[in-house]
N, C-alpha and C positions, 0 to 999 in steps of 0.2 A: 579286658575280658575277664569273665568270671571265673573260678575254678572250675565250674563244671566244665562250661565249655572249651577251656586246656584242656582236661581229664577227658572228652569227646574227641577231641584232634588226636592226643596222642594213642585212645583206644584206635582211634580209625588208621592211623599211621602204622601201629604193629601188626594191625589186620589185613590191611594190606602188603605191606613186610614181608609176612608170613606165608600168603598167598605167592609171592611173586617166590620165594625162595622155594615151596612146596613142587610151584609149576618146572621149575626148572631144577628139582633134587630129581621130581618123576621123571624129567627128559632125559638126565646123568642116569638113571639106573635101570628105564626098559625101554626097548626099542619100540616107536610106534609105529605102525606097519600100516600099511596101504590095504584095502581089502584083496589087492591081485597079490602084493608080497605073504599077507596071510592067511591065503588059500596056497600059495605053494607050499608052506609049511608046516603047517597046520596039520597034518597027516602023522609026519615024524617028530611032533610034539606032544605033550599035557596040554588038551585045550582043556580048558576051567572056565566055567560061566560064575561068575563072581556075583548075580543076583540072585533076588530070594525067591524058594521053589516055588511060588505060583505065576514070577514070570517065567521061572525056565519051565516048568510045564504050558505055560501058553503058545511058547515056540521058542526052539531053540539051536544053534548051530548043530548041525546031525556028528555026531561023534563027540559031544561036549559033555564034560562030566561039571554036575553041580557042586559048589561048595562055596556056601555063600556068602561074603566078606564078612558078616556076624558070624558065623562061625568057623573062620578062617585060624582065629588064633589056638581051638581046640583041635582040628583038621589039616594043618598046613604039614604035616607029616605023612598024609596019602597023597601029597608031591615028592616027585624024586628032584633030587639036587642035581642027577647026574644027566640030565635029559632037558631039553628048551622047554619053557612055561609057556604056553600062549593065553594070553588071561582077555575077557571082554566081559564089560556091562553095558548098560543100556543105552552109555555117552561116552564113557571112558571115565567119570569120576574116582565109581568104585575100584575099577580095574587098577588107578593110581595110588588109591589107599591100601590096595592087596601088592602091590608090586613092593611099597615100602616096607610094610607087613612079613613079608619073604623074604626080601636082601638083608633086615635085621636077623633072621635065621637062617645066612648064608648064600641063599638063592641067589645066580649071578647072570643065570639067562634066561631074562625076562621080555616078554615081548607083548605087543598091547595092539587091538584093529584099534585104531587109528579114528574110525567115525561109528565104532560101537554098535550094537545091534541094532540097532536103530537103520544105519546105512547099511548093513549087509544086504546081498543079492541072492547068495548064493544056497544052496539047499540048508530047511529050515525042517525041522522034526518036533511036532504035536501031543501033544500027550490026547487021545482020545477021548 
């Protein structure tokens, strides 16, 4: 085989790597929640919509405050440390990158919907 395609195998193999270590750093550091577990809690938490303002004005979990993973690393101090995070985007990708994003600056309870806005049921608030 030619150099490149060693140099293709082994890109493809730490990207994958990478992946599989990322998927399960995100599962060790926030709890993914069922939409009935994060509706019970969701109340006496920081719910944070982690996407960009034009989808949380399109609709948005009602009590959700925006701040959106691009501007999480300027923002991540209008979360308290002291109180549960409940972080959700629109699949759960972002939510994973914000959860990582926070436990590097202490954050230790972190908690994630689980099928992301996308699947939520439950009351949804419009920007008009």
């Amino acid at each position: 085989m030619s150099t490149t395609t060693w140099l293709l195998i082994i890109l493809a193999v730490a990207l994958i790597g990478y992946s599989v270590f990322t998927f399960f750093y995100q599962r060790k550091i926030m709890k993914q929640l069922t939409e009935e577990e994060f509706r019970a809690g969701y109340r006496k938490a920081q719910l944070i919509d982690v996407r960009e303002p034009n989808e949380f004005e399109a609709g948005h979990i009602l009590g959700a405050r925006n701040i959106p993973l691009s501007q999480l690393r300027q923002r991540y101090k209008e979360i308290r440390q002291d109180q549960p995070v409940y972080l959700y985007c629109q699949n759960t990708v972002r939510s994973g990158r914000a959860a990582q994003m926070l436990r590097k600056k202490g954050y230790t309870n972190l908690n994630c919907l689980k099928s992301g806005f996308k699947g939520w049921t439950g009351k949804i608030k419009k920007k008009n």
